[in-house]
PDB file of the backbone (N, CA, C, O) and the ligand in Angstrom, with CONECT records:
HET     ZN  A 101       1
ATOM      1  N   UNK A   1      93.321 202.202  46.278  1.00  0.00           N
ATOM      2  CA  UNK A   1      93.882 202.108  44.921  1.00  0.00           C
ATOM      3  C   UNK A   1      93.367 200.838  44.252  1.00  0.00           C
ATOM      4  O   UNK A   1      93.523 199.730  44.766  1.00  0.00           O
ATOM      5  N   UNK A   2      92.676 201.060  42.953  1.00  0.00           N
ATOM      6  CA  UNK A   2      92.328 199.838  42.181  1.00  0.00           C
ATOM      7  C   UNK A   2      93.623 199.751  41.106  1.00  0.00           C
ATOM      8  O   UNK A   2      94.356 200.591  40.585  1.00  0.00           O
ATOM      9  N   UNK A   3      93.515 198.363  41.059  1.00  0.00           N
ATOM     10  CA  UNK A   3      94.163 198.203  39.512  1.00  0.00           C
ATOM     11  C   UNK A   3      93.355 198.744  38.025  1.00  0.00           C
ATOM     12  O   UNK A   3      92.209 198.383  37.758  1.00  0.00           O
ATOM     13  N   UNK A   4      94.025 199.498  37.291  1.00  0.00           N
ATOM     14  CA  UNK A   4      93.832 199.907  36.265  1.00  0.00           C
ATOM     15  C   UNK A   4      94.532 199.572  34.969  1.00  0.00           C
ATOM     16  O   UNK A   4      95.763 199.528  34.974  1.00  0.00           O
ATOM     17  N   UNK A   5      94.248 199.472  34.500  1.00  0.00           N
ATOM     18  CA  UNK A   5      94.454 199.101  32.575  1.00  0.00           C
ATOM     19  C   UNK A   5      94.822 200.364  32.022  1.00  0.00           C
ATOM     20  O   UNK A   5      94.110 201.368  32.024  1.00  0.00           O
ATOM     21  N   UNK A   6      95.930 200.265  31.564  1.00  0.00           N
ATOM     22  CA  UNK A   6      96.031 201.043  30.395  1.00  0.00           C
ATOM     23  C   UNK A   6      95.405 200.607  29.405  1.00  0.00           C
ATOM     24  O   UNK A   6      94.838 199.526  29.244  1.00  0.00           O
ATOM     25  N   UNK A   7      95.577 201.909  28.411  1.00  0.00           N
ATOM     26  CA  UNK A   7      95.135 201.780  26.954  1.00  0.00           C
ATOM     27  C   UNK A   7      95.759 202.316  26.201  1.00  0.00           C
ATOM     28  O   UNK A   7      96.817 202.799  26.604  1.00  0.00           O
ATOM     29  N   UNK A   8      95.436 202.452  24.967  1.00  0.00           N
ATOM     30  CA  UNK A   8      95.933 203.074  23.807  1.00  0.00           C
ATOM     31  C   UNK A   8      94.511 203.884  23.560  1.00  0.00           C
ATOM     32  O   UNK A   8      93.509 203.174  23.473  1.00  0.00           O
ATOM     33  N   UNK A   9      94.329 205.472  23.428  1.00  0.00           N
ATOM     34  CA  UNK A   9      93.313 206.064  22.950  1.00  0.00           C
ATOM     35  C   UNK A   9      94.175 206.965  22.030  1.00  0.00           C
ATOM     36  O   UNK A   9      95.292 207.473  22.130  1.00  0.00           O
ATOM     37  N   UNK A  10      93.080 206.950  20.977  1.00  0.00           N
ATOM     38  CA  UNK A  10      92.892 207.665  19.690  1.00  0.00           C
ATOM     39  C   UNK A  10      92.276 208.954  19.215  1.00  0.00           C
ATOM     40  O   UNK A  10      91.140 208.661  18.844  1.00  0.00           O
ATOM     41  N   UNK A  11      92.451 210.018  19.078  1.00  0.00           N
ATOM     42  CA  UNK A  11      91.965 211.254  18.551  1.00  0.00           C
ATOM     43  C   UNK A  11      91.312 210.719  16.962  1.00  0.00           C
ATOM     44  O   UNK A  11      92.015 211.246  16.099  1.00  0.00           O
ATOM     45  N   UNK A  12      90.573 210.139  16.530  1.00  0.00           N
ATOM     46  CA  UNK A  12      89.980 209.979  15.122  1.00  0.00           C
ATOM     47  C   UNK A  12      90.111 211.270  14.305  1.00  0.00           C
ATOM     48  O   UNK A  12      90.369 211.087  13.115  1.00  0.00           O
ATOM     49  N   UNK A  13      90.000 212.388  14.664  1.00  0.00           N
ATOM     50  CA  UNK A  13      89.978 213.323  13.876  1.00  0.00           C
ATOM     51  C   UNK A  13      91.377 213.660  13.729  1.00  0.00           C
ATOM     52  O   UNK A  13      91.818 213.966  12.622  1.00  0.00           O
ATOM     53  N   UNK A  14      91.976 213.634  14.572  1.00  0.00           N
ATOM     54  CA  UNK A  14      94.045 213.649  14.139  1.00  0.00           C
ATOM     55  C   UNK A  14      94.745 212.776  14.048  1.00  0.00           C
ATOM     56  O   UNK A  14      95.757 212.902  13.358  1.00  0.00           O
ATOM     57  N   UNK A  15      94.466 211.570  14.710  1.00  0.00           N
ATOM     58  CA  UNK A  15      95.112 210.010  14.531  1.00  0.00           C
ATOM     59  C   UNK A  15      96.169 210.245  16.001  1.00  0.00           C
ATOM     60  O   UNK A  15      96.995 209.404  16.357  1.00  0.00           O
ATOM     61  N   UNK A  16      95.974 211.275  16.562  1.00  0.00           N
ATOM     62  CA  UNK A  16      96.921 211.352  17.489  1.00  0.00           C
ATOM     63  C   UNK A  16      96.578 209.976  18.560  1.00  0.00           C
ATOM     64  O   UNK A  16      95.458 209.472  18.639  1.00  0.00           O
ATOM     65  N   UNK A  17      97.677 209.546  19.275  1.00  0.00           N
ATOM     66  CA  UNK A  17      97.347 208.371  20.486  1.00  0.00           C
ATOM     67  C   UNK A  17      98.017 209.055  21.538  1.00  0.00           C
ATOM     68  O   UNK A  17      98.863 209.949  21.585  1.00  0.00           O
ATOM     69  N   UNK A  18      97.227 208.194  22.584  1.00  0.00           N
ATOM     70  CA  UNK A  18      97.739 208.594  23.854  1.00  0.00           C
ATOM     71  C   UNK A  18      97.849 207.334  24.858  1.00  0.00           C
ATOM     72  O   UNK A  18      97.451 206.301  24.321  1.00  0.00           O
ATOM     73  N   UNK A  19      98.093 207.245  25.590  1.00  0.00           N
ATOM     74  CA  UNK A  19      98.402 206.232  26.161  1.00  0.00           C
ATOM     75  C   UNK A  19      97.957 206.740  28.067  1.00  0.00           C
ATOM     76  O   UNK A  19      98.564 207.483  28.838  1.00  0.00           O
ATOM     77  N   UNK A  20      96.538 205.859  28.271  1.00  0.00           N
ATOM     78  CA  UNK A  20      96.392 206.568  29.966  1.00  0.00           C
ATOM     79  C   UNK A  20      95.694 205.090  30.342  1.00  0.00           C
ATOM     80  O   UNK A  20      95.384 204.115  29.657  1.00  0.00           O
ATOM     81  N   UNK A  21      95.586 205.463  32.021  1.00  0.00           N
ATOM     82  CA  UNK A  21      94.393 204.414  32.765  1.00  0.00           C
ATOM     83  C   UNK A  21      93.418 204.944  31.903  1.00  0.00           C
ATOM     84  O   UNK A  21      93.548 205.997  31.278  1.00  0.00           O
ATOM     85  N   UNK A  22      92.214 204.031  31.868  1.00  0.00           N
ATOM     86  CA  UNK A  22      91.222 203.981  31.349  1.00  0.00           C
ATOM     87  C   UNK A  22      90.082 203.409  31.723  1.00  0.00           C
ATOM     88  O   UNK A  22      90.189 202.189  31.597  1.00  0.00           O
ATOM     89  N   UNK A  23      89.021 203.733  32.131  1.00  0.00           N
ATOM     90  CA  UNK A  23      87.995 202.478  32.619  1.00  0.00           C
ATOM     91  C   UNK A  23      86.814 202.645  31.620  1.00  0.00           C
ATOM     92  O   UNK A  23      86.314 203.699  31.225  1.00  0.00           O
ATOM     93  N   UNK A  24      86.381 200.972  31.205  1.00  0.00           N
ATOM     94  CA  UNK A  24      85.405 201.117  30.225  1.00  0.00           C
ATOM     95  C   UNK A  24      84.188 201.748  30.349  1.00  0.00           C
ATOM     96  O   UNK A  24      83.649 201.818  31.454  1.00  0.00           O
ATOM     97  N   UNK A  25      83.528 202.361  29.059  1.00  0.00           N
ATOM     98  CA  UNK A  25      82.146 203.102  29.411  1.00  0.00           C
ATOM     99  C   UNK A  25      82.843 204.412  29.562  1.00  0.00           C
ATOM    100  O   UNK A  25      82.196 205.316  29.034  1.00  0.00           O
ATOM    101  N   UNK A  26      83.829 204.757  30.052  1.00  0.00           N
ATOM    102  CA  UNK A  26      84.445 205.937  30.255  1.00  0.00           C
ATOM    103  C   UNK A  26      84.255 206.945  28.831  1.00  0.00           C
ATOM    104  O   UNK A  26      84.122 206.352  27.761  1.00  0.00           O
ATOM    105  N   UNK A  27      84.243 208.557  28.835  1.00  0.00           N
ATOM    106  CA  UNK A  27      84.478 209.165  27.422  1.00  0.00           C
ATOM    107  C   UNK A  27      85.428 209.812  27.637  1.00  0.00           C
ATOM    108  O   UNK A  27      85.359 210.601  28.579  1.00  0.00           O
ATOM    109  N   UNK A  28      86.766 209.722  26.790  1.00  0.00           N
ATOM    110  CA  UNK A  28      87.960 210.767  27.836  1.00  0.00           C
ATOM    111  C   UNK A  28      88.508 211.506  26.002  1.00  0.00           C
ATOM    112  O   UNK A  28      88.615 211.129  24.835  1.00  0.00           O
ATOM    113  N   UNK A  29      88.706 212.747  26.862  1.00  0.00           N
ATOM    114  CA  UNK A  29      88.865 214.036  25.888  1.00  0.00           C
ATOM    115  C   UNK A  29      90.275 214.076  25.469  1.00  0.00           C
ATOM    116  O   UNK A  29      91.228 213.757  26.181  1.00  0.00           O
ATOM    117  N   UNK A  30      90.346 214.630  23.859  1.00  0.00           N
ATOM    118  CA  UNK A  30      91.553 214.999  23.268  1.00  0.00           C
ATOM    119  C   UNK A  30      91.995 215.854  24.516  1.00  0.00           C
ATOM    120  O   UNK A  30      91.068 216.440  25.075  1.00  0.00           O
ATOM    121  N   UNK A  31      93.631 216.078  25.207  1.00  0.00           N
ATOM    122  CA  UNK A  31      94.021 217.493  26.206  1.00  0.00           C
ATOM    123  C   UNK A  31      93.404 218.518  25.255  1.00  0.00           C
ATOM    124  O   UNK A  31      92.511 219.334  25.482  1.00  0.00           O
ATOM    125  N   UNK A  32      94.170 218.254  24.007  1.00  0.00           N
ATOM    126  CA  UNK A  32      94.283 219.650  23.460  1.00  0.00           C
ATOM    127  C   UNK A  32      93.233 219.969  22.523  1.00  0.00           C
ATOM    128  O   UNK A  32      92.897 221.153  22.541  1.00  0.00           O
ATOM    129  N   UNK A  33      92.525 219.093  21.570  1.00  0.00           N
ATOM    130  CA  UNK A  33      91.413 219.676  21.403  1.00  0.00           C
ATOM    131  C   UNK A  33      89.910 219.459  21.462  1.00  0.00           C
ATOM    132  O   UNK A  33      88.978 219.790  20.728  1.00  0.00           O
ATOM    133  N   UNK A  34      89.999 218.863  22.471  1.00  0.00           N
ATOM    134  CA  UNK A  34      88.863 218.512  23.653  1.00  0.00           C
ATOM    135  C   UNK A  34      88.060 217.471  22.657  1.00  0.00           C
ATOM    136  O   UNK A  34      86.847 217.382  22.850  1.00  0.00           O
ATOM    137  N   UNK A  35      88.562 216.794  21.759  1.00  0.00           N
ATOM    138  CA  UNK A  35      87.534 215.869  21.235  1.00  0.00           C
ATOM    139  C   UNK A  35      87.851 214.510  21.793  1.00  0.00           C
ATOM    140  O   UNK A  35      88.813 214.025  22.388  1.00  0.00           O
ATOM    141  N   UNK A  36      86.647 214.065  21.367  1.00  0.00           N
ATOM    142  CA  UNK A  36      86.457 212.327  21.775  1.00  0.00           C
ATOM    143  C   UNK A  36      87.184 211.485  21.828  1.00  0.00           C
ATOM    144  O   UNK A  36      86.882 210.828  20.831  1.00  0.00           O
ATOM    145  N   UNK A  37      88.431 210.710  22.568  1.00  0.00           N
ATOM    146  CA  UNK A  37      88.886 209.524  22.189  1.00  0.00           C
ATOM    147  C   UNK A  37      88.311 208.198  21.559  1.00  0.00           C
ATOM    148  O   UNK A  37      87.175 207.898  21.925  1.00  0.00           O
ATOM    149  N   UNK A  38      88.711 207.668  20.988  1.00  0.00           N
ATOM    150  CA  UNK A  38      88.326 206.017  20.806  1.00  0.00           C
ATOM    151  C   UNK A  38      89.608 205.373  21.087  1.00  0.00           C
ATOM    152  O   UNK A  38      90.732 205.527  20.611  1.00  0.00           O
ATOM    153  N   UNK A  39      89.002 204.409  22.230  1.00  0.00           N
ATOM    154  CA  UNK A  39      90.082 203.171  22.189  1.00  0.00           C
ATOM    155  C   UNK A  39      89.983 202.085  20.972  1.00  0.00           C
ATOM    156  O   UNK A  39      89.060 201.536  20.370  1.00  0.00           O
ATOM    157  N   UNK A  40      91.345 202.060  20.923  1.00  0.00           N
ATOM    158  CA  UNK A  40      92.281 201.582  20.120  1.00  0.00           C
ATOM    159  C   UNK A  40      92.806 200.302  20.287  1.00  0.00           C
ATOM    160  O   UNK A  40      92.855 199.527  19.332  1.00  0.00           O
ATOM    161  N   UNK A  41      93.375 199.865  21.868  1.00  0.00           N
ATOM    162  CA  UNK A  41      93.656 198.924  22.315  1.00  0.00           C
ATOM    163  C   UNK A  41      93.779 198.676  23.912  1.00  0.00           C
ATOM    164  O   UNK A  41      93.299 199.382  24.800  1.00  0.00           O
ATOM    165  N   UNK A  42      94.457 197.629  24.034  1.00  0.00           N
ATOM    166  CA  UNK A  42      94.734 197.302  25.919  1.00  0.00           C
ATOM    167  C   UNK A  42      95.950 197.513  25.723  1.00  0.00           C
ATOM    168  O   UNK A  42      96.426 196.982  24.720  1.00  0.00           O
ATOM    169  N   UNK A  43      96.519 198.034  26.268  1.00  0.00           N
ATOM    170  CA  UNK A  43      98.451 197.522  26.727  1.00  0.00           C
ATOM    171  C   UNK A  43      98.630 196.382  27.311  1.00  0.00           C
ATOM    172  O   UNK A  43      98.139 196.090  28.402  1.00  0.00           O
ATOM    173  N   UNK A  44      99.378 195.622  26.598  1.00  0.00           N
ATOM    174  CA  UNK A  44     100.230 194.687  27.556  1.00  0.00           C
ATOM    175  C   UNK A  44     101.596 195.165  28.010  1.00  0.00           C
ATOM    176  O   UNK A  44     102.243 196.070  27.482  1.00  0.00           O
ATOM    177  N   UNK A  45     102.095 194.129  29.503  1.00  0.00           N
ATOM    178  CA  UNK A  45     101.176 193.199  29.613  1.00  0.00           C
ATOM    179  C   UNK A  45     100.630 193.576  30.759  1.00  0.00           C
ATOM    180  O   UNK A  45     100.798 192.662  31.566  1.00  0.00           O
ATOM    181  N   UNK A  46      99.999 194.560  31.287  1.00  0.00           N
ATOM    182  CA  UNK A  46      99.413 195.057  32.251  1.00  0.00           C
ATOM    183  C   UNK A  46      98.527 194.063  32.375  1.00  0.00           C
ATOM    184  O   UNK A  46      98.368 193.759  33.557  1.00  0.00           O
ATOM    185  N   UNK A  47      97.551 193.105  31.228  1.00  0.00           N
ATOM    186  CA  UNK A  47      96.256 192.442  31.579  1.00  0.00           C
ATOM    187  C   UNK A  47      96.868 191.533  30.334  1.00  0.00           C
ATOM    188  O   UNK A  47      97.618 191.914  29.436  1.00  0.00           O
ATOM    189  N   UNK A  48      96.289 190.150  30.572  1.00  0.00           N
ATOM    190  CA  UNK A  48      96.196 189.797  31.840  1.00  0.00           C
ATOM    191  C   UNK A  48      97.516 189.543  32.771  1.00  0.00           C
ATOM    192  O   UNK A  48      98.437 188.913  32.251  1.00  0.00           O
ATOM    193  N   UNK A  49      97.661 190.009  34.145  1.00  0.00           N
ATOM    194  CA  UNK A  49      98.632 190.439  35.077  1.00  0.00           C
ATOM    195  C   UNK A  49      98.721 188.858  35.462  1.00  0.00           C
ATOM    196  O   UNK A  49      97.707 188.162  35.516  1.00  0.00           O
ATOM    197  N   UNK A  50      99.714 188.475  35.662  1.00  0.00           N
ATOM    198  CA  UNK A  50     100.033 186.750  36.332  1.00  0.00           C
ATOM    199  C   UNK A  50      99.580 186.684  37.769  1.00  0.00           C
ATOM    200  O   UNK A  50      99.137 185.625  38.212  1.00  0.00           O
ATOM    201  N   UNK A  51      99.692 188.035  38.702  1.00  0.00           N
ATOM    202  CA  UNK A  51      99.442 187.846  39.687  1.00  0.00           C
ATOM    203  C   UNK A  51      98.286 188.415  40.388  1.00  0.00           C
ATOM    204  O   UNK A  51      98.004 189.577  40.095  1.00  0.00           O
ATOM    205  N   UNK A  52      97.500 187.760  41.336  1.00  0.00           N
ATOM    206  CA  UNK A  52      96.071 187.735  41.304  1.00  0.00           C
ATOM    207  C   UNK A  52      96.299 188.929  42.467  1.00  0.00           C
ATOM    208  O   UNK A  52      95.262 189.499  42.806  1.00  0.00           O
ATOM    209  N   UNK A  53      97.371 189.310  43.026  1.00  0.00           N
ATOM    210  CA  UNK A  53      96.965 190.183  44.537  1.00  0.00           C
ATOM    211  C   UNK A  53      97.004 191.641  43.193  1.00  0.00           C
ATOM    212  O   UNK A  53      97.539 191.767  42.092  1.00  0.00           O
ATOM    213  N   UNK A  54      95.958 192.676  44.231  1.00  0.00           N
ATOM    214  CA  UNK A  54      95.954 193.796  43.373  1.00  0.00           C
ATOM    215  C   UNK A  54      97.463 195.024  43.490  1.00  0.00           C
ATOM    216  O   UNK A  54      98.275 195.096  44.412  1.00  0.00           O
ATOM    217  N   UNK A  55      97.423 195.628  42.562  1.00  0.00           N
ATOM    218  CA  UNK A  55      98.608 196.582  42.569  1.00  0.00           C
ATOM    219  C   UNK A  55      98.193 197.498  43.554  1.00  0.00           C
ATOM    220  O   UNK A  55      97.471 198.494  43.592  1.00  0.00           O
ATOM    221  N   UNK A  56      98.993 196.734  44.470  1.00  0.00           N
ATOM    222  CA  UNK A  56      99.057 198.203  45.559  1.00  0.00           C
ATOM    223  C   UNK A  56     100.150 198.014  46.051  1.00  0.00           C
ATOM    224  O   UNK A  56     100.556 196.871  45.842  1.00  0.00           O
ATOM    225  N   UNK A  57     100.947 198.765  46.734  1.00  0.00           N
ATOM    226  CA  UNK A  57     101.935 199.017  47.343  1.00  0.00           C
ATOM    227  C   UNK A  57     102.535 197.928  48.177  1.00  0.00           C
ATOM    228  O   UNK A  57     103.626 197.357  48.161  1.00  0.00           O
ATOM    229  N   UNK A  58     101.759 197.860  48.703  1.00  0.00           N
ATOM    230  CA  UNK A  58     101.992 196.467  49.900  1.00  0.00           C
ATOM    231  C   UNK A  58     102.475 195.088  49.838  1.00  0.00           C
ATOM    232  O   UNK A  58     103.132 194.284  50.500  1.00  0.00           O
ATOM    233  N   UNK A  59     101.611 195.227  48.329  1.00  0.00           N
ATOM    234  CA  UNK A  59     101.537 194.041  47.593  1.00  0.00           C
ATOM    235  C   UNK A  59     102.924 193.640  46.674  1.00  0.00           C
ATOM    236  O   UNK A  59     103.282 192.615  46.093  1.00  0.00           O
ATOM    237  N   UNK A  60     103.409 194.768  46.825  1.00  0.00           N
ATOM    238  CA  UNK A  60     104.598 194.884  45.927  1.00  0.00           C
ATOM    239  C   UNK A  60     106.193 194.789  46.139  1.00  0.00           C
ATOM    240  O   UNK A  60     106.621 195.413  47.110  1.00  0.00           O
ATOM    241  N   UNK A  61     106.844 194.298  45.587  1.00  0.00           N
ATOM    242  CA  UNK A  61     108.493 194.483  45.880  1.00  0.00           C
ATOM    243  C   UNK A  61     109.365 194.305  44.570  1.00  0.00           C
ATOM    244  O   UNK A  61     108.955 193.904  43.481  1.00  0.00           O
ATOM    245  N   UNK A  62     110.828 194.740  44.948  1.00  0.00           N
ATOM    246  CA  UNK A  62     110.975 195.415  43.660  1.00  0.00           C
ATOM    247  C   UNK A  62     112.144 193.811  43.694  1.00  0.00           C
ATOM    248  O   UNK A  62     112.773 193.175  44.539  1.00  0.00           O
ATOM    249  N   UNK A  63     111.867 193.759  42.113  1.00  0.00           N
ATOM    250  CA  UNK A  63     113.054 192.610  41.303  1.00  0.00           C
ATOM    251  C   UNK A  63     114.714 192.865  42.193  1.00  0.00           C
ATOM    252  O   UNK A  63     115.166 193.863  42.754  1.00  0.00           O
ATOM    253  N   UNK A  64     115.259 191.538  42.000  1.00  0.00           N
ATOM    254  CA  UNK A  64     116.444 191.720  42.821  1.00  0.00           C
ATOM    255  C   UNK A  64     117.354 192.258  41.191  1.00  0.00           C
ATOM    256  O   UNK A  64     118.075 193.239  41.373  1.00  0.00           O
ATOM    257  N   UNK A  65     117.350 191.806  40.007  1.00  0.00           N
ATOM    258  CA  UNK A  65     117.998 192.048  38.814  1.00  0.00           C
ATOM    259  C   UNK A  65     117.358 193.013  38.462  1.00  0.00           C
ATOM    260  O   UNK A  65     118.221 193.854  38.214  1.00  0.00           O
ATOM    261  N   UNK A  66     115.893 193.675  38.176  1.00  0.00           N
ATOM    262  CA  UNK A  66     115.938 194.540  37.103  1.00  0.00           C
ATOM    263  C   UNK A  66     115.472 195.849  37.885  1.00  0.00           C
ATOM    264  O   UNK A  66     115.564 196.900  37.251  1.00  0.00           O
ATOM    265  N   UNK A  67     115.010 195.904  39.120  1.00  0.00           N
ATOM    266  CA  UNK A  67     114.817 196.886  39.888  1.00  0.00           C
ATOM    267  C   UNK A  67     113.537 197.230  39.846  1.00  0.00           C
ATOM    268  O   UNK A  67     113.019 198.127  40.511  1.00  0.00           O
ATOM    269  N   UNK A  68     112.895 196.373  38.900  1.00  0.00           N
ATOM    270  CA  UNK A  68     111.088 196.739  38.633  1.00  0.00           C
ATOM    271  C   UNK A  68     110.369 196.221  39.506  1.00  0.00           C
ATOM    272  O   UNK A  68     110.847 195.315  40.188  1.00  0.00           O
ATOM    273  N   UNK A  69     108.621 196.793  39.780  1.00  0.00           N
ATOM    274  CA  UNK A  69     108.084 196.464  40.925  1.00  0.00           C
ATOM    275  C   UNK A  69     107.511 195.102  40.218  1.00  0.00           C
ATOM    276  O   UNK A  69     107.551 194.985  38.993  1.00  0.00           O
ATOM    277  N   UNK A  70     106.983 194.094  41.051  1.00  0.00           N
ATOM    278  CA  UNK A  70     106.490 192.935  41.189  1.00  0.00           C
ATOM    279  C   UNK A  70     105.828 192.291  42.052  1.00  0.00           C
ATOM    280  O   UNK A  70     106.343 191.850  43.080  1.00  0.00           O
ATOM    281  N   UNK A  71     104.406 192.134  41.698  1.00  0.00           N
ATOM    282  CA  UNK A  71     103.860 191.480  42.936  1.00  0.00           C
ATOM    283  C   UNK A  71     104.483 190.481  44.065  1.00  0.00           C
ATOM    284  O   UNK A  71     105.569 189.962  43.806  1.00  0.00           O
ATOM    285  N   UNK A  72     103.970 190.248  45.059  1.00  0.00           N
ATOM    286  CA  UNK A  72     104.821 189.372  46.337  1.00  0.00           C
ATOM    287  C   UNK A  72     104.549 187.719  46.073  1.00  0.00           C
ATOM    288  O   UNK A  72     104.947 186.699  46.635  1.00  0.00           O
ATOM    289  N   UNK A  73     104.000 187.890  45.361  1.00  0.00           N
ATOM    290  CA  UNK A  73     103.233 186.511  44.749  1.00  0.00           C
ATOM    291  C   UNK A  73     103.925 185.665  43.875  1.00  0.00           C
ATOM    292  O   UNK A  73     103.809 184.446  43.756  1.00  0.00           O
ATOM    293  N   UNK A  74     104.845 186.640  43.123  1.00  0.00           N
ATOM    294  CA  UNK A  74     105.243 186.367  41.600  1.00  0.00           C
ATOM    295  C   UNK A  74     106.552 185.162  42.319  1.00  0.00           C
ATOM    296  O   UNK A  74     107.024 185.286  43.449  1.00  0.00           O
ATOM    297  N   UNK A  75     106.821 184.360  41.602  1.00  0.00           N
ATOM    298  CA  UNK A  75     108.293 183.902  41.566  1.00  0.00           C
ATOM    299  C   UNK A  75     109.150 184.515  40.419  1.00  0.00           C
ATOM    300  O   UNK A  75     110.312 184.896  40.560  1.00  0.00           O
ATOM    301  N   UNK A  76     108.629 184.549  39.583  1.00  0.00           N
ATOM    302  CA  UNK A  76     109.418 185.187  38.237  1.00  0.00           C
ATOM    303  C   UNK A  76     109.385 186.682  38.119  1.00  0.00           C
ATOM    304  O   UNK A  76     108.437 187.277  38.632  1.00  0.00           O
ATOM    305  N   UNK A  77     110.001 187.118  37.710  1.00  0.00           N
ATOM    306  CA  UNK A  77     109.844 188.566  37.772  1.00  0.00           C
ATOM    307  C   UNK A  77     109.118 189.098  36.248  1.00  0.00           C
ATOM    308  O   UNK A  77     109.671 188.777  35.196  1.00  0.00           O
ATOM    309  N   UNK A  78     107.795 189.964  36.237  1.00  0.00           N
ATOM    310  CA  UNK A  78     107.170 189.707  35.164  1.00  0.00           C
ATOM    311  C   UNK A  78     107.604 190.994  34.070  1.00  0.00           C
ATOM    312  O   UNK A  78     106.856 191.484  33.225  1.00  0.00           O
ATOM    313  N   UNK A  79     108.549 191.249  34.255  1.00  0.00           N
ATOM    314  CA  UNK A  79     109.423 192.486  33.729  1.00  0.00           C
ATOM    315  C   UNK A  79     110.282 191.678  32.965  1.00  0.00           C
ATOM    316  O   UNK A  79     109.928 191.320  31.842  1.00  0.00           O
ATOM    317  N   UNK A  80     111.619 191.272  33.543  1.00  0.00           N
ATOM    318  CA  UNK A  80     112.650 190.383  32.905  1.00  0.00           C
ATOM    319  C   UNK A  80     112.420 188.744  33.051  1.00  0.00           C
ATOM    320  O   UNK A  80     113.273 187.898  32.782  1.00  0.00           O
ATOM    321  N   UNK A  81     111.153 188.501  33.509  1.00  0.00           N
ATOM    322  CA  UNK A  81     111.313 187.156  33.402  1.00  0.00           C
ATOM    323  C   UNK A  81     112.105 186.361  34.135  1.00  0.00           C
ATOM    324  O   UNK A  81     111.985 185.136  34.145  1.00  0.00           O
ATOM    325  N   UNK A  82     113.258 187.221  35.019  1.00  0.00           N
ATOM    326  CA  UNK A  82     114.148 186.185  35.505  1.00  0.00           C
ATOM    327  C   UNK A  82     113.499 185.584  37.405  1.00  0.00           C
ATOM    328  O   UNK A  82     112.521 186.099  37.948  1.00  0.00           O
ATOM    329  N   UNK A  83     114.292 184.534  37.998  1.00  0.00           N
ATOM    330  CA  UNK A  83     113.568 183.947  39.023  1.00  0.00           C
ATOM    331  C   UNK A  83     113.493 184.949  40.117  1.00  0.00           C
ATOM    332  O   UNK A  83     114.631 184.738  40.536  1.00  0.00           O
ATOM    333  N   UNK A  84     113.220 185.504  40.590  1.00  0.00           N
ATOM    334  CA  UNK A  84     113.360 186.412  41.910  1.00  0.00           C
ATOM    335  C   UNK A  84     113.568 185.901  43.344  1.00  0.00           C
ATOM    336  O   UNK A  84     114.056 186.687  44.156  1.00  0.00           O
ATOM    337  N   UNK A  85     113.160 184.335  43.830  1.00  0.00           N
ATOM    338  CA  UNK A  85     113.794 183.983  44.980  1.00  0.00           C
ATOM    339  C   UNK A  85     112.577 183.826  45.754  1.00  0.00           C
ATOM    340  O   UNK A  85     111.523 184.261  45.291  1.00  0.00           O
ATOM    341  N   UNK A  86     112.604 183.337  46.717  1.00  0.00           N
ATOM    342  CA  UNK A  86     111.544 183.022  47.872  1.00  0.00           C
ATOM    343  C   UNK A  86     111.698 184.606  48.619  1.00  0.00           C
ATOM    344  O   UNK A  86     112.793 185.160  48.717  1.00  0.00           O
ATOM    345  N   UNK A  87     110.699 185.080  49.006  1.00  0.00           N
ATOM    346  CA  UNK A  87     111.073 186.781  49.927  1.00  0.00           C
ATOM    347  C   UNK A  87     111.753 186.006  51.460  1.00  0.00           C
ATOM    348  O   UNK A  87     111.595 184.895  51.966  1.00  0.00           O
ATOM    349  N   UNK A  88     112.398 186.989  51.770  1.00  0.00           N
ATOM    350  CA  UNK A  88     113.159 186.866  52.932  1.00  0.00           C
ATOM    351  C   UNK A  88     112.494 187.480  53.808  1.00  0.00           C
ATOM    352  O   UNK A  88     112.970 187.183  54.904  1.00  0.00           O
ATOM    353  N   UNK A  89     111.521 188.282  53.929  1.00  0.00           N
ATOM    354  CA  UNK A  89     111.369 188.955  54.947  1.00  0.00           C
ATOM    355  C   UNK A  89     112.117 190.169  54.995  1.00  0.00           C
ATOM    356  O   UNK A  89     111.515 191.027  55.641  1.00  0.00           O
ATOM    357  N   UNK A  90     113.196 190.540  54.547  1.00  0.00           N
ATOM    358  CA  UNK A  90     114.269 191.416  54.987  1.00  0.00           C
ATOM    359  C   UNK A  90     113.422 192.989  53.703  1.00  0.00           C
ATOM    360  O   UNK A  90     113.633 192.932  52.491  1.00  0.00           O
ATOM    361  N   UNK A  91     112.857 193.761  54.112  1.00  0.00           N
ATOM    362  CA  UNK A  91     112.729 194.832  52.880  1.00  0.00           C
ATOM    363  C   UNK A  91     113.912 195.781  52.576  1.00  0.00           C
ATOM    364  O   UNK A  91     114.811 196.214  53.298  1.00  0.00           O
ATOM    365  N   UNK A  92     113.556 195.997  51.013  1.00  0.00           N
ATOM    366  CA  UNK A  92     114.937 196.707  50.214  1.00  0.00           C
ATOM    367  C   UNK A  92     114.460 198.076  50.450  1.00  0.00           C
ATOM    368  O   UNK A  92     113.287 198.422  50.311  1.00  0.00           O
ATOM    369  N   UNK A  93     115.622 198.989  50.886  1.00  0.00           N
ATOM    370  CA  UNK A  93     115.244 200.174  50.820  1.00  0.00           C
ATOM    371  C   UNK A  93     116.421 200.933  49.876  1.00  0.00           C
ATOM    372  O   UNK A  93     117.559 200.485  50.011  1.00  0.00           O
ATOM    373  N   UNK A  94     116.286 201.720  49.208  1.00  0.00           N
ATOM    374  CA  UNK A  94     117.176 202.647  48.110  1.00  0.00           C
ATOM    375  C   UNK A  94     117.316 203.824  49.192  1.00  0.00           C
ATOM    376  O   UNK A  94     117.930 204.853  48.909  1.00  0.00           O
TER     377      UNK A  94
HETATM  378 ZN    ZN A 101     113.038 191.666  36.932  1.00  0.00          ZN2+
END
């Protein structure tokens, strides 16, 4: 699994947007009427990401307040911002 970027892509001929991973150089099709996107923009704040390990699973654990995933790296939680704690070692399971 690589980290990927969203975007914002554009149907020019309908103004419709869509919102997917995206990799540059890429040409990615209206679903519905198979025409050309143009990007539009990046989403934040997917990029730039605070934390340098890549999004993968492993790499990840979820906020003790907001329940969102967060790199193992992070002290802050980059969702709510709030402190998340030194890891314990102990993993959360739902
Ligand atoms: Zn959080």
């Amino acid at each position: 699994m690589t980290t990927r970027q969203l975007y914002r892509l554009r149907n020019p001929a309908t103004g419709r947007e869509v919102v997917m991973e995206a990799e540059p150089g890429e040409i990615y099709l209206d679903h519905d009427s198979g025409e050309p996107l143009e990007v539009v923009g990046k989403l934040l704040p997917l990029a730039p990401w605070p934390s340098r390990l890549p999004w993968a699973i492993e790499n990840l654990r979820f906020c003790p307040w907001c329940d969102q995933l967060a790199q193992k790296d992070l002290n802050d939680c980059p969702t709510c911002g709030r402190r998340m704690g030194p890891l314990t070692g102990a993993e959360r399971h739902a």
